[in-house]
TORPA-508751 format. One record per residue (C-alpha): x, y, z. Coordinates in steps of 0.05 Angstrom, whole numbers, m for minus. Layout:
% residues N
    east   north      up
       X       Y       Z
...
% end
This chain:
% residues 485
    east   north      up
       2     268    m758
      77     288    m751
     127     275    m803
     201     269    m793
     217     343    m814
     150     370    m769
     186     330    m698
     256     357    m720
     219     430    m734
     185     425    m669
     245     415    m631
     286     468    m660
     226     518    m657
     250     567    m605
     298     594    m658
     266     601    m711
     207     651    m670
     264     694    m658
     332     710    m651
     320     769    m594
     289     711    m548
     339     695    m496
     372     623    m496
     341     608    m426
     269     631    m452
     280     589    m508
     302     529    m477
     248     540    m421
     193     536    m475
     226     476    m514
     222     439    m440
     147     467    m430
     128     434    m497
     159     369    m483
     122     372    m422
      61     382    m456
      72     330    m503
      87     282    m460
      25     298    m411
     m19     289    m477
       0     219    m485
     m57     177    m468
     m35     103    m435
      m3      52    m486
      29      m9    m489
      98      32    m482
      72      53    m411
      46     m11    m398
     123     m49    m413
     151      m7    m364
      90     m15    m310
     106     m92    m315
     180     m95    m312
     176     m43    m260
     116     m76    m226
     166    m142    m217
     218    m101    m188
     171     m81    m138
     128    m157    m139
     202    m179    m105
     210    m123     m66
     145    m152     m24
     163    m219     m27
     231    m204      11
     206    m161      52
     150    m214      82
     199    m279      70
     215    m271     133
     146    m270     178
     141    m342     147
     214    m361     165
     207    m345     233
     163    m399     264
     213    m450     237
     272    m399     268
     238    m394     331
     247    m465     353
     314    m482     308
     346    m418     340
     305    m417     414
     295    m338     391
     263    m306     448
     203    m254     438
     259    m195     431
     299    m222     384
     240    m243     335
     225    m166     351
     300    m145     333
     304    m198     276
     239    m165     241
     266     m96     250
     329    m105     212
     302    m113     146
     265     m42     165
     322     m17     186
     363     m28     124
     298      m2      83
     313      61     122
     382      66      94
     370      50      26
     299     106      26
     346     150      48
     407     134      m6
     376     111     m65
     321     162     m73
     378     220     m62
     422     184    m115
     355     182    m156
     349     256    m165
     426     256    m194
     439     202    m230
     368     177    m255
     309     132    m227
     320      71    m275
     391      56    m259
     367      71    m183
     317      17    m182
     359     m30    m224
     416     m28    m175
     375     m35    m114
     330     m86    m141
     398    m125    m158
     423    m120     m82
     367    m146     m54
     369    m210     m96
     444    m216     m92
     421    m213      m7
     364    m252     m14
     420    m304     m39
     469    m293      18
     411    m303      67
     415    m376      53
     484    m385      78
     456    m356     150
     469    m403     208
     440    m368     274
     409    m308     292
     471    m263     282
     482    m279     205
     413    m274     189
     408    m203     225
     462    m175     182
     437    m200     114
     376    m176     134
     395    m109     159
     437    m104      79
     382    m138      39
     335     m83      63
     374     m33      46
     358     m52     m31
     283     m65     m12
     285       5      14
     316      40     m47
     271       4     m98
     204      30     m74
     208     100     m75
     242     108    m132
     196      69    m171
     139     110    m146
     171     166    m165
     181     136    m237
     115     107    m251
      85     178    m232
     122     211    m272
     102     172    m333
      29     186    m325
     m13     237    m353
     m63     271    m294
    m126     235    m337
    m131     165    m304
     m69     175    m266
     m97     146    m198
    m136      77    m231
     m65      69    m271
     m17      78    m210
     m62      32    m168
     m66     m17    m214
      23     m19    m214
      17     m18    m143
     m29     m71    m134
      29    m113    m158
      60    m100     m75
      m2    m133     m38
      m1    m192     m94
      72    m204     m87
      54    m207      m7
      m6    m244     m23
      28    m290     m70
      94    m293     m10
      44    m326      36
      18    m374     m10
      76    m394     m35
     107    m400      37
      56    m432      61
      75    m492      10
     152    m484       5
     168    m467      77
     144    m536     108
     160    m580      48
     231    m551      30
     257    m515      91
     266    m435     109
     327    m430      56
     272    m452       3
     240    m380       5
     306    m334      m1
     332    m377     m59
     261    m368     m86
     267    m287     m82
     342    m271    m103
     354    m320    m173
     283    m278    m212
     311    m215    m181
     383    m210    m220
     343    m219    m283
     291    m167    m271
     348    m125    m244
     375    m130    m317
     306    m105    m353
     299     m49    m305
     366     m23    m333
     343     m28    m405
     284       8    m392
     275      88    m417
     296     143    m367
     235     191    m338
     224     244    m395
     204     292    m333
     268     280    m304
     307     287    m364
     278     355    m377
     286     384    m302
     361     359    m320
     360     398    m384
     378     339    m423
     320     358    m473
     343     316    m536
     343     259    m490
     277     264    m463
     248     277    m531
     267     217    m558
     236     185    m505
     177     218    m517
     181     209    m594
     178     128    m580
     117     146    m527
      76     179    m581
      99     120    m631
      63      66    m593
       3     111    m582
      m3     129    m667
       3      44    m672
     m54      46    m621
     m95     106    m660
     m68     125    m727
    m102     190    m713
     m63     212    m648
     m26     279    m657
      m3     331    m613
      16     406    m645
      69     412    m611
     105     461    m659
      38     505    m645
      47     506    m568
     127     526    m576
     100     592    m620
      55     605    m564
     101     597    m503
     156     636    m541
     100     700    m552
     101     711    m476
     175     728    m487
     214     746    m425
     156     726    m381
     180     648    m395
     241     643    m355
     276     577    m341
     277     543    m267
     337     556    m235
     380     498    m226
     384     491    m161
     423     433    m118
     364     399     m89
     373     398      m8
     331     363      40
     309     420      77
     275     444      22
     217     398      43
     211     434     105
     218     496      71
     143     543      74
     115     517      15
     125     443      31
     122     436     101
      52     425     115
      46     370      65
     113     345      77
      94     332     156
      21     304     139
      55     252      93
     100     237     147
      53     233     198
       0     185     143
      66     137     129
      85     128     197
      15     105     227
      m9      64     166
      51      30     161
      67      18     248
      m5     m14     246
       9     m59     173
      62     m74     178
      66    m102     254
       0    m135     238
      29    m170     172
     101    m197     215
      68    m218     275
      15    m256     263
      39    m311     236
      76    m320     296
      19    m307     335
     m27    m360     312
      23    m409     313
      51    m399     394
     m10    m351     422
     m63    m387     391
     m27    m461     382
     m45    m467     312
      m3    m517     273
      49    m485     230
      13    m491     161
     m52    m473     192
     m15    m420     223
      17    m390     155
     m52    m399     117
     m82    m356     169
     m35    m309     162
     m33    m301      82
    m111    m279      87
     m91    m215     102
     m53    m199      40
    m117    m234      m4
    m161    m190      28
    m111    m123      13
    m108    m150     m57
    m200    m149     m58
    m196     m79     m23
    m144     m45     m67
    m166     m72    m135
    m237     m30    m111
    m195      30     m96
    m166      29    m160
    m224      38    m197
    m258      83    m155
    m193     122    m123
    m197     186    m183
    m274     194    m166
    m274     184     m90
    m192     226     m79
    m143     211     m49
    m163     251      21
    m227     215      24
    m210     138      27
    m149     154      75
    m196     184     122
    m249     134     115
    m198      75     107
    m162      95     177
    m231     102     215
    m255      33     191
    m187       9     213
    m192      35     296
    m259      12     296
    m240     m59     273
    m175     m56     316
    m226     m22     376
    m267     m95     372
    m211    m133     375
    m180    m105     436
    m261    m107     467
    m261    m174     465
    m255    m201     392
    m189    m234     414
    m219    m283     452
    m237    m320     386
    m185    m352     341
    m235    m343     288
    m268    m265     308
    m189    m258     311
    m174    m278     243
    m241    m248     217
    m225    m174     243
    m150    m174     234
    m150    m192     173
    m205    m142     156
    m166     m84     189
    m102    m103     160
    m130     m94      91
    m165     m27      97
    m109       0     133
     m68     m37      78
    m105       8      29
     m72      73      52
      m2      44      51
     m17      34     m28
     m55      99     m39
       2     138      m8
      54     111     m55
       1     142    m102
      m1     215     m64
      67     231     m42
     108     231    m118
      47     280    m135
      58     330     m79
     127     353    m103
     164     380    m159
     207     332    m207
     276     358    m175
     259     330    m112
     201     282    m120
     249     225    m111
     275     255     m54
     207     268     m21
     180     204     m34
     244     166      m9
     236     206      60
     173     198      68
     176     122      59
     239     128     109
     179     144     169
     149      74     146
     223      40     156
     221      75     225
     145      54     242
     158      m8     216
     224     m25     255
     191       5     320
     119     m37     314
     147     m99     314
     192     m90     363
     146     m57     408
      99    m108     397
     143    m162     415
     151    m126     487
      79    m120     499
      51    m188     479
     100    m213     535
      89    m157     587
      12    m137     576
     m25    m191     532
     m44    m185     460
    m110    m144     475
     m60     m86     492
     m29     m90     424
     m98     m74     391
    m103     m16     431
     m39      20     411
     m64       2     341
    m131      31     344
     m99     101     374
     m55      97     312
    m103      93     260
    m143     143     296
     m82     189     285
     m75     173     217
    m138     196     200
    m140     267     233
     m72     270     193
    m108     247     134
    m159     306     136
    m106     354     123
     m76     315      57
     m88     368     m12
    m136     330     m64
     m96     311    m129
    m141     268    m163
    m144     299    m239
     m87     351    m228
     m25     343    m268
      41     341    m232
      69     400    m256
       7     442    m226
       8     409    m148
      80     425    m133
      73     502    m162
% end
């Protein structure tokens, strides 16, 4: 067990080896030890506080981006929206995610992911807020379009964060288990909208999703900054303070934890000018199209974009659908609809558990097949039933559901810290685009060519996603720092 003069030691070791070691060697093995430290730390209630106040973040994050699927049949007849503005009026939420992917993860690599998250998660609520004041299509596309900008920025940056606080041991049943929170806030959107929306009106929902938010938006702030980042920053006495309070909880847990850290400095400082610091580099977003990322970097692309054009317009639309296509009343309608999020909830709680064992290559693959078949019956005939519909969408909308989760999982593990925010939020920026697109598109077709025509752009999708999916790297087990090298 460490005292206070072994920790101090520890951190100071690189000069006491030796005063011939270059400064960069020695500050390169100070920030390889902290590393190791850190990546030693089994899971303790000091990972678990910030998995739960970064969990709500993203709990709201879902519940404003779906508000709206169970606004709409109410909109459709106050407004007299037509097909393509319901289209339009779904896209601008995706659109604004775009945005914010784009910004907030950039900002992210610079100035930190807490404060990141904090200030997106606070724009959306402040949005979520304005959305009340809406009084026709117009007003409601514009706080849309600015409210997603904040839903955009939260997500990948808290991907990005919670990876980087796990060790490779149990990294893939601990993600899963913070990303479950997504589907439940979506499950728990539909329940609750299925209650609110007809009793209390469409405003009920947003006021619902913004006042929680600008408290949450306060605990995210007050939560400690990513040790990893810290250290690619070189702000080392930072990030070992961090880690000092890490390994606290974990000696309250077992009084028997340690970690020789002082041990590991003496042994990174022997390989002398072999240890040489990472250049600090200006990350730039070509670098993710650069030869050593390029074939992962298109895959995720690719794996985002179909998962999420097949989800997503599955999870808008049909609401709508079973209320004018199908003629269901409107709370038979939204209860419908919120089946697909329970049965994402059933599906991903199994991949949780089994995701480290199984990898992350595996249940895309499988997930995405299992989805075109399902989406294949559907456009053979299973539309013909309200209930084979309900059955079968729901089913394909929660394995397909799956892979959205498991690549929030995958993508923060396929880069380096400097630009794992970076990565992440682009990636996610091909869901914004999928996601603005479906909808849309869908909204064309279901006027022009019939619903069954729908299932079959789906089904081609999926297929796509899974000859993608066969060329994702396994990183079930690995740590972080040894997938992006």
């Amino acid at each position: 067990m460490h005292d206070s003069n072994s920790m101090l030691a520890a951190g100071s070791a690189a000069g006491e080896v030796s005063q011939d070691v270059p400064q960069q060697t020695r500050l390169a093995g100070r920030a390889a030890a902290l590393t190791a430290r850190f990546e030693a730390i089994p899971f303790t209630p000091w990972h678990r506080r910030a998995r739960i106040i970064m969990g709500s973040a993203t709990f709201l994050d879902a519940f404003d981006a779906l508000s709206l699927a169970f606004v709409l049949p109410i909109l459709i007849n106050l407004w007299a929206l037509t097909p393509a503005q319901i289209g339009w009026m779904i896209a601008a939420s995706y659109i604004g995610q775009l945005v914010g992917a784009l910004l907030f993860s950039r900002l992210a690599e610079t100035l930190g992911r807490v404060h990141m998250a904090a200030s997106a998660t606070a724009l959306m609520s402040v949005m979520s807020l304005t959305c009340i004041l809406a009084g026709n299509f117009q007003m409601l596309f514009i706080c849309r379009l600015i409210q997603g900008i904040g839903v955009g920025g939260e997500m990948p940056v808290a991907a990005a964060y919670i990876s980087e606080l796990l060790r490779a041991k149990g990294r893939g049943r601990n993600f899963m288990l913070y990303e479950l929170i997504f589907p439940v806030g979506l499950m728990v959107t539909g329940q609750v909208g299925t209650l609110i929306v007809p009793a209390f009106g469409w405003k009920s929902l947003f006021l619902l999703g913004g006042i929680p938010g600008l408290l949450i938006a306060y605990l995210l702030y007050r939560l400690p900054e990513s040790p990893r980042w810290l250290i690619g920053q070189g702000r080392l006495d930072e990030a070992e303070n961090i880690i000092r309070q890490a390994e606290d909880s974990a000696r309250r847990r077992d009084p028997n934890y340690t970690f020789d850290d002082r041990a590991y400095n003496e042994a990174t400082l022997a390989l002398g000018g072999q240890v040489q610091a990472a250049p600090r580099v200006r990350n730039r977003w070509r670098e993710l199209l650069s030869p050593t990322f390029r074939v992962r970097t298109i895959v995720a692309w690719i794996l985002w974009a179909s998962s999420f054009f097949v989800a997503n317009s599955l999870n808008n639309w049909m609401p709508t659908l079973y209320h004018t296509v199908y003629s269901l009343e409107l709370g038979s309608a939204l209860r419908a609809a919120s089946m697909t999020n329970v049965a994402q909830v059933v599906i991903l709680l199994a991949c949780a558990f089994c995701i480290d064992r199984i990898g992350r290559r595996t249940w895309a693959v499988v997930s995405f097949l299992v989805g075109a078949v399902l989406l294949a019956a559907l456009a053979a005939g299973g539309a013909n039933s309200l209930w084979s519909l309900i059955l079968l969408a729901t089913l394909a909308y929660g394995v397909v559901g799956s892979v959205n989760a498991v690549l929030y999982l995958y993508t923060p593990e396929i880069y380096p810290t400097r630009m794992r925010a970076v990565g992440t939020g682009l990636a996610t920026s091909w869901l914004r685009i999928a996601s603005a697109v479906g909808p849309t598109t869908v909204g064309y077709m279901v006027g022009a060519q019939g619903i069954k025509s729908v299932f079959i752009m789906f089904g081609i999708v999926a297929v796509i996603g899974a000859l993608a999916a066969t060329q994702m790297i396994e990183t079930g087990g690995r740590k972080l720092e040894d997938i992006s090298s």
